[in-house]
GUKOLMI-535036 format. One record per residue (C-alpha): chain; residue number from 1; y, x, z. Coordinates in Angstrom, 2 decimals, decimal comma. Last residue first. Layout:
REM GUKOLMI-535036
<pt unit="A" pos="NUM" north="Y" east="X" up="Z"/>
...
This chain:
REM GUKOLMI-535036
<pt unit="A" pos="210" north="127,88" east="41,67" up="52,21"/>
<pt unit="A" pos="209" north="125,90" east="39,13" up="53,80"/>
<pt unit="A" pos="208" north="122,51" east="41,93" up="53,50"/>
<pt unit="A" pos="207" north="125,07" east="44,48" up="54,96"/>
<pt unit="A" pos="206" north="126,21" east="42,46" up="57,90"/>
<pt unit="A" pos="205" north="122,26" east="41,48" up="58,62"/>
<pt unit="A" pos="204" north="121,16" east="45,20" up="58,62"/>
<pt unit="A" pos="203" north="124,34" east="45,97" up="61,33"/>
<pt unit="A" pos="202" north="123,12" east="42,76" up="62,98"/>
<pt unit="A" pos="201" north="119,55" east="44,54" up="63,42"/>
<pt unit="A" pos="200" north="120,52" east="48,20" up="64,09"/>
<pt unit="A" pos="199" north="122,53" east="46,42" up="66,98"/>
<pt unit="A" pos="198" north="119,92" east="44,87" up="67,89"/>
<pt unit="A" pos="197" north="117,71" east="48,08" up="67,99"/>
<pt unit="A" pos="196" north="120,90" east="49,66" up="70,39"/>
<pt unit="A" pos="195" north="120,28" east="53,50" up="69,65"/>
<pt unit="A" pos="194" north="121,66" east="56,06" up="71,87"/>
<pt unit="A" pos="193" north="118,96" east="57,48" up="74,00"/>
<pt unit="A" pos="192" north="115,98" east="56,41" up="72,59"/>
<pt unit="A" pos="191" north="116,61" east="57,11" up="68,68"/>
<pt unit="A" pos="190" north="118,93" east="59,74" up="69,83"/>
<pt unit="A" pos="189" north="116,28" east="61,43" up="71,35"/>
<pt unit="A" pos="188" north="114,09" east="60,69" up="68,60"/>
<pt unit="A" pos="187" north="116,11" east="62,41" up="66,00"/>
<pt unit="A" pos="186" north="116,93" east="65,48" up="68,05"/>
<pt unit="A" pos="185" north="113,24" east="66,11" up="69,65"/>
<pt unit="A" pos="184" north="111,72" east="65,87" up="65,69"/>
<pt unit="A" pos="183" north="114,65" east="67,85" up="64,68"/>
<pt unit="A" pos="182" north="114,18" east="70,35" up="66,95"/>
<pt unit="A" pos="181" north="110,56" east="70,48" up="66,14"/>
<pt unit="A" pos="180" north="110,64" east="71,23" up="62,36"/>
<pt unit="A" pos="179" north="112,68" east="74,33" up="63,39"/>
<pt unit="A" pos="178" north="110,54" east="75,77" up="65,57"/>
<pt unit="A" pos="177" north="108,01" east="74,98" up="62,41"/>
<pt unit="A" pos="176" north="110,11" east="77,01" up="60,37"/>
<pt unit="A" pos="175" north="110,89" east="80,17" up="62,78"/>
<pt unit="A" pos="174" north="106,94" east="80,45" up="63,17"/>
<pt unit="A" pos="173" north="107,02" east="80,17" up="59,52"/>
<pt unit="A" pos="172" north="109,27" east="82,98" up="58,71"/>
<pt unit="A" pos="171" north="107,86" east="84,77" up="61,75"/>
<pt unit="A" pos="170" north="104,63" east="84,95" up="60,43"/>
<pt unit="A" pos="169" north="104,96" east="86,25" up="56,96"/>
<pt unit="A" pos="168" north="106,63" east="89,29" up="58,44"/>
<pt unit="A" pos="167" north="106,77" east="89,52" up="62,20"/>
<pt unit="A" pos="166" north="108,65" east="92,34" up="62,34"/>
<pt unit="A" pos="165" north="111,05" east="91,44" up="65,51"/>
<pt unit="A" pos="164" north="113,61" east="92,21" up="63,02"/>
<pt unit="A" pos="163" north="112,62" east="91,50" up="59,91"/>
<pt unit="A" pos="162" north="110,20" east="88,38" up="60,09"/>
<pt unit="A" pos="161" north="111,55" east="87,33" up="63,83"/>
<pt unit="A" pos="160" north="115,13" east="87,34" up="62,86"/>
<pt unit="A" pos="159" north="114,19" east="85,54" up="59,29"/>
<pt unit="A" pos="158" north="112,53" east="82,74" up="61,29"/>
<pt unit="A" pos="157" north="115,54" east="82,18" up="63,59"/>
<pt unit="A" pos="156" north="117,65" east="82,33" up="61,09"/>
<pt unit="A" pos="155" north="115,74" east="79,85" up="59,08"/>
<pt unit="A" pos="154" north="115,00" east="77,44" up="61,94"/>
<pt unit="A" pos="153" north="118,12" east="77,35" up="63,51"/>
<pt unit="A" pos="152" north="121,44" east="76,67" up="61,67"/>
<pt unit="A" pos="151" north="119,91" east="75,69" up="58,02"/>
<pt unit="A" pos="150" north="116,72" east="74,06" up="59,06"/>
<pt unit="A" pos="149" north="117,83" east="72,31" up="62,02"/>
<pt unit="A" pos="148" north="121,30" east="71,75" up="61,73"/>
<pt unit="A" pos="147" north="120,66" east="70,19" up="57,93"/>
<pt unit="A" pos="146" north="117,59" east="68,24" up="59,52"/>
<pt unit="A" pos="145" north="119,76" east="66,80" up="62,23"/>
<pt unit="A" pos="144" north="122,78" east="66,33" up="59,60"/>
<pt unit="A" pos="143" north="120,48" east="64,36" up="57,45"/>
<pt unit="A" pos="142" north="119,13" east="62,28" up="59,51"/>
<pt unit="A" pos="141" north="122,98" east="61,48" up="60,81"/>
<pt unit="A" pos="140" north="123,96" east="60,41" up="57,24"/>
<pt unit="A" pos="139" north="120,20" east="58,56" up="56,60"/>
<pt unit="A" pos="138" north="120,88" east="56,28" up="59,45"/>
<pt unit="A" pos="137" north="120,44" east="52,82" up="57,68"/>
<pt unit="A" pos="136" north="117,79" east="51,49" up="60,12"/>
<pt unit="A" pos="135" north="114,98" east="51,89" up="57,11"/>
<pt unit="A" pos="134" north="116,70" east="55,59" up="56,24"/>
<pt unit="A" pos="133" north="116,28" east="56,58" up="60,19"/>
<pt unit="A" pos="132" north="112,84" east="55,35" up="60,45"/>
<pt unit="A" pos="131" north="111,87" east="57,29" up="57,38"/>
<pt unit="A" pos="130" north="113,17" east="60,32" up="58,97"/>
<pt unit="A" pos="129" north="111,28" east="59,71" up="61,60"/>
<pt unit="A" pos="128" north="107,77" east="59,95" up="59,60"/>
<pt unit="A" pos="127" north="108,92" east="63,20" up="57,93"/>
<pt unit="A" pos="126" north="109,41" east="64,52" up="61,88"/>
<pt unit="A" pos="125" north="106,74" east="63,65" up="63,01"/>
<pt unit="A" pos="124" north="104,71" east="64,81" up="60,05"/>
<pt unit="A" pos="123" north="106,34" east="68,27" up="60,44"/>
<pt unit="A" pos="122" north="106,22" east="68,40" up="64,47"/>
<pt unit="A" pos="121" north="101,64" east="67,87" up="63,98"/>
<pt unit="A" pos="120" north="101,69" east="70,72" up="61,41"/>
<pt unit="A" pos="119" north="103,39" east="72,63" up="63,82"/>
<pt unit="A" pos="118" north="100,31" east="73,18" up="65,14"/>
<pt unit="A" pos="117" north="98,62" east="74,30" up="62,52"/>
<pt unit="A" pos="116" north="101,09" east="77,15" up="61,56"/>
<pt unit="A" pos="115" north="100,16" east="79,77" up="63,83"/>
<pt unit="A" pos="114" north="96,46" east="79,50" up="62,54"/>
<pt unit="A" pos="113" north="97,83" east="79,24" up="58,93"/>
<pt unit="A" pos="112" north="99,87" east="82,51" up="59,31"/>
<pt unit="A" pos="111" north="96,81" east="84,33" up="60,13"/>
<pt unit="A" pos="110" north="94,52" east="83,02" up="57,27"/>
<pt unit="A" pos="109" north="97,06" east="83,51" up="54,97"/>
<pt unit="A" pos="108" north="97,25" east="87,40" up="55,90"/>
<pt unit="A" pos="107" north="93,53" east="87,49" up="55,71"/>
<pt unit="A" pos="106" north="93,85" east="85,97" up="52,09"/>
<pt unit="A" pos="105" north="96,87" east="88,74" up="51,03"/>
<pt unit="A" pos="104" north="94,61" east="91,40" up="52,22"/>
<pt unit="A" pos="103" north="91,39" east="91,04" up="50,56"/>
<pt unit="A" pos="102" north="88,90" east="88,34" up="50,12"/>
<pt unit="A" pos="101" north="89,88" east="86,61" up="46,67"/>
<pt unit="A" pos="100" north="92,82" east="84,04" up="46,71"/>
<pt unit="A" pos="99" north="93,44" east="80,44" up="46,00"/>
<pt unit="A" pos="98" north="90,41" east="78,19" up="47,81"/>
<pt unit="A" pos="97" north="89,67" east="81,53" up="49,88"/>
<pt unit="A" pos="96" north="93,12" east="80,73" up="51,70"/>
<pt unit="A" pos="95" north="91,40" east="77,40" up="53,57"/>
<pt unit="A" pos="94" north="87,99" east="79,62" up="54,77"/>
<pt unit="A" pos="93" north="89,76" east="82,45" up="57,27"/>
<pt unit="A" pos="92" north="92,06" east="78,87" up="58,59"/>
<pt unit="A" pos="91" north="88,89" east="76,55" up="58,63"/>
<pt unit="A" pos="90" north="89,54" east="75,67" up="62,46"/>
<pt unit="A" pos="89" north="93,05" east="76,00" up="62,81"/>
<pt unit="A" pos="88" north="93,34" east="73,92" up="59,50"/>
<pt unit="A" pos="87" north="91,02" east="71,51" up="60,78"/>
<pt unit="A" pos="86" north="92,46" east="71,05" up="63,82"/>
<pt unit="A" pos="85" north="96,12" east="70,52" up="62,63"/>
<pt unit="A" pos="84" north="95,32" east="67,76" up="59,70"/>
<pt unit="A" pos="83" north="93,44" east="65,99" up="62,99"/>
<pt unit="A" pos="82" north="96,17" east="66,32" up="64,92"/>
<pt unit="A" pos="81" north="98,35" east="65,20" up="61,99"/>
<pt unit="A" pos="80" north="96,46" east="62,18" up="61,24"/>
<pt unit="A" pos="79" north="96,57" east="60,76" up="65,27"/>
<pt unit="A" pos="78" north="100,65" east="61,73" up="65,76"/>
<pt unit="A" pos="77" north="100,97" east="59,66" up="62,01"/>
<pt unit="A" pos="76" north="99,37" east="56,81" up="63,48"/>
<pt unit="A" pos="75" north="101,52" east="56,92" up="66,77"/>
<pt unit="A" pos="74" north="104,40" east="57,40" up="64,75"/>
<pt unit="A" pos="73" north="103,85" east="54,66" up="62,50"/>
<pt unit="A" pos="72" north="102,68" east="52,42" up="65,19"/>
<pt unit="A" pos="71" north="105,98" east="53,00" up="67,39"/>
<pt unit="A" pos="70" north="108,47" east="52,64" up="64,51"/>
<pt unit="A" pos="69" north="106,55" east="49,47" up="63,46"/>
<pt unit="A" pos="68" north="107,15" east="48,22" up="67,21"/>
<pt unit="A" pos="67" north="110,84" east="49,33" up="67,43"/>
<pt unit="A" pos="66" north="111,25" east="47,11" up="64,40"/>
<pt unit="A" pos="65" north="109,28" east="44,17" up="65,36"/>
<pt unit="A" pos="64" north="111,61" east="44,00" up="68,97"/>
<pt unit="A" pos="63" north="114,47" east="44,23" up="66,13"/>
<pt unit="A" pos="62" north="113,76" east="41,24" up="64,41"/>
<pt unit="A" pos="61" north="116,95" east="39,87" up="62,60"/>
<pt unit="A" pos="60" north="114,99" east="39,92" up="59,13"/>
<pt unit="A" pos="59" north="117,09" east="42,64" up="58,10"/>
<pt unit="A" pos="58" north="115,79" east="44,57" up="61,19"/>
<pt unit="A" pos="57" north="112,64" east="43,87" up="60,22"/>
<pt unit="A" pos="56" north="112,41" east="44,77" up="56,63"/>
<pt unit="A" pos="55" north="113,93" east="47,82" up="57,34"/>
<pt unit="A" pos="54" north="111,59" east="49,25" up="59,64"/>
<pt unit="A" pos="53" north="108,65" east="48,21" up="57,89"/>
<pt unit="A" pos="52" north="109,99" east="49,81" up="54,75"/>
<pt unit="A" pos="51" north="111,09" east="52,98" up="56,20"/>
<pt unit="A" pos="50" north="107,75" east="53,32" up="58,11"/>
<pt unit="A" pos="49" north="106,16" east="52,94" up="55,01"/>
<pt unit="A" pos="48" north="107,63" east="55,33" up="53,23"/>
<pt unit="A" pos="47" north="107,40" east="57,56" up="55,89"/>
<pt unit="A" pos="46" north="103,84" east="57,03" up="55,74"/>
<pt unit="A" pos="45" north="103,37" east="57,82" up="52,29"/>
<pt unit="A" pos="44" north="105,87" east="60,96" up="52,92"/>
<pt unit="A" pos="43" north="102,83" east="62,09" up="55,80"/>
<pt unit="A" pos="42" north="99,99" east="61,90" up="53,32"/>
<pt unit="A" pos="41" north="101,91" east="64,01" up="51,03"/>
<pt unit="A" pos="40" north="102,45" east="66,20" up="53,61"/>
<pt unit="A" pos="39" north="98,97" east="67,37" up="53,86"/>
<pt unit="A" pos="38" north="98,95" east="68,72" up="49,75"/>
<pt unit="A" pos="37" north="102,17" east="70,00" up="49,89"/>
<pt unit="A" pos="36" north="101,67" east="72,23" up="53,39"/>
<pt unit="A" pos="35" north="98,20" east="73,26" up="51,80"/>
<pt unit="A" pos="34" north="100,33" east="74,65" up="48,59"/>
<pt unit="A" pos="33" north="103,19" east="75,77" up="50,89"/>
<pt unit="A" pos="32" north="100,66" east="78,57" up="53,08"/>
<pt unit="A" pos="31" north="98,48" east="79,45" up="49,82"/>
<pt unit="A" pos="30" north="102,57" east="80,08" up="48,63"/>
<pt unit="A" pos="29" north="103,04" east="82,22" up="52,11"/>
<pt unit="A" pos="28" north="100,30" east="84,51" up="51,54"/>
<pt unit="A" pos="27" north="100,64" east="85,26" up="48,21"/>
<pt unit="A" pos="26" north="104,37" east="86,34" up="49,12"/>
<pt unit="A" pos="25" north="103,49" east="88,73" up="52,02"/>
<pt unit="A" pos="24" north="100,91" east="90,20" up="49,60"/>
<pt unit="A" pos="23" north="102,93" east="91,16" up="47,06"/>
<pt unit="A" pos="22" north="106,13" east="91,75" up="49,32"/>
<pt unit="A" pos="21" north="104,41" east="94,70" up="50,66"/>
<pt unit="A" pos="20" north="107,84" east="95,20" up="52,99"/>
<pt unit="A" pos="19" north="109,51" east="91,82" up="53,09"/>
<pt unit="A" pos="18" north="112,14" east="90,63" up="50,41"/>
<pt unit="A" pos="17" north="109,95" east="88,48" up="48,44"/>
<pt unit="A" pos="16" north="109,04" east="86,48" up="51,68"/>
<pt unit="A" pos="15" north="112,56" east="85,88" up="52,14"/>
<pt unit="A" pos="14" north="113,09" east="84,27" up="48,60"/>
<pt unit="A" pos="13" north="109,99" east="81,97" up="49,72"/>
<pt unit="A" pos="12" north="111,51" east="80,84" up="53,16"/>
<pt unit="A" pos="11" north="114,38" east="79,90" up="51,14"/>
<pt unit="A" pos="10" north="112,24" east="77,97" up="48,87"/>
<pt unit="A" pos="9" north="110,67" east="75,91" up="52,24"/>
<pt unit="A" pos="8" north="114,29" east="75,53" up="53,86"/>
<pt unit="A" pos="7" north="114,95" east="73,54" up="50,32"/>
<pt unit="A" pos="6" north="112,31" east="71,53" up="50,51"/>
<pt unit="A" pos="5" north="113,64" east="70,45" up="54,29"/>
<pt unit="A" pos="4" north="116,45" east="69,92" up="53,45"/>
<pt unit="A" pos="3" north="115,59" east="67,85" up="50,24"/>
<pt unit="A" pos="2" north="113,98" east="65,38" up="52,64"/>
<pt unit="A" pos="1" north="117,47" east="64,45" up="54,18"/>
């Protein structure tokens, strides 16, 4: 499920190269995936987490604990990526001067960054969730949010806006954190709506027996 998301990211980067002044439309965007590395790095340690936590639980036939980890590790990563979100609103002219010199392709950056901040808050929630779903032994329909999301929304919808609606460097991103939300409102919809956590539970104790 992470490597659709990766792979949105390079396709996002083969669309850059096709916009008009590709040069600086494609400096802009890798300043853009170079900070997006760096921040979610913090947010695949707590996925990690979260998918250990959650697992751990429900194997040990405690699924009130499980909902509970899955509540802290969203609600801690909700409080980092608001923070990640304001500071690169707030330093998005200064950010791009870390990998370019003044000129077109860093005020570009800077632009795309301030759209991009919040979304930064939908992309940890939705790397967090994911590691719910793996620790509760969902990784098939994880995988078929994010594949929907990415693949069937978020990249057509970013590459419509970037050459169509010419939006450039934008729109690609716009499109891609559009697309980071749906999944974020998909996977925890069905985590309220159709998951049974004692059912995740026994499922975890059925596989542990087997």
């Amino acid at each position: 499920m992470v490597i659709m998301a990766i792979w949105a990211f390079e396709a996002l980067s083969i669309f850059a190269g096709l916009l008009p002044h590709s040069v600086v439309a494609v400096a802009a965007h890798s300043v853009l995936v170079n900070v997006n590395l760096v921040i979610y790095a913090t947010f695949a340690g707590l996925s990690v987490a979260a998918n250990i936590r959650v697992g751990n639980c429900l194997g040990a036939g405690t699924p009130d604990k499980a909902k509970m980890a899955r509540t802290v590790a969203l609600t801690m990563t909700l409080a980092l990526s608001v923070t990640f979100a304001t500071l690169l609103y707030c330093l998005s002219a200064e950010i791009p001067l870390l990998f370019l010199d003044p000129g077109e392709s860093a005020d570009l950056a800077s632009k795309v960054m301030a759209i991009w901040a919040p979304f930064t808050i939908m992309d940890g929630l939705n790397a967090v969730t994911q590691g719910v779903f793996r620790g509760a032994g969902e990784q098939r329909a994880a995988t078929t949010v994010n594949a929907l999301a990415y693949y069937a929304f978020a990249i057509p919808f970013g590459a419509f806006l970037a050459f169509q609606c010419n939006f450039g460097v934008e729109g690609l991103w716009l499109g891609l954190g559009c697309g980071s939300s749906a999944a974020v409102i998909a996977m925890n919809s069905l985590i309220h709506w159709r998951w049974s956590w004692e059912k995740r539970a026994d499922d975890a104790l059925a596989r542990t027996d087997e």
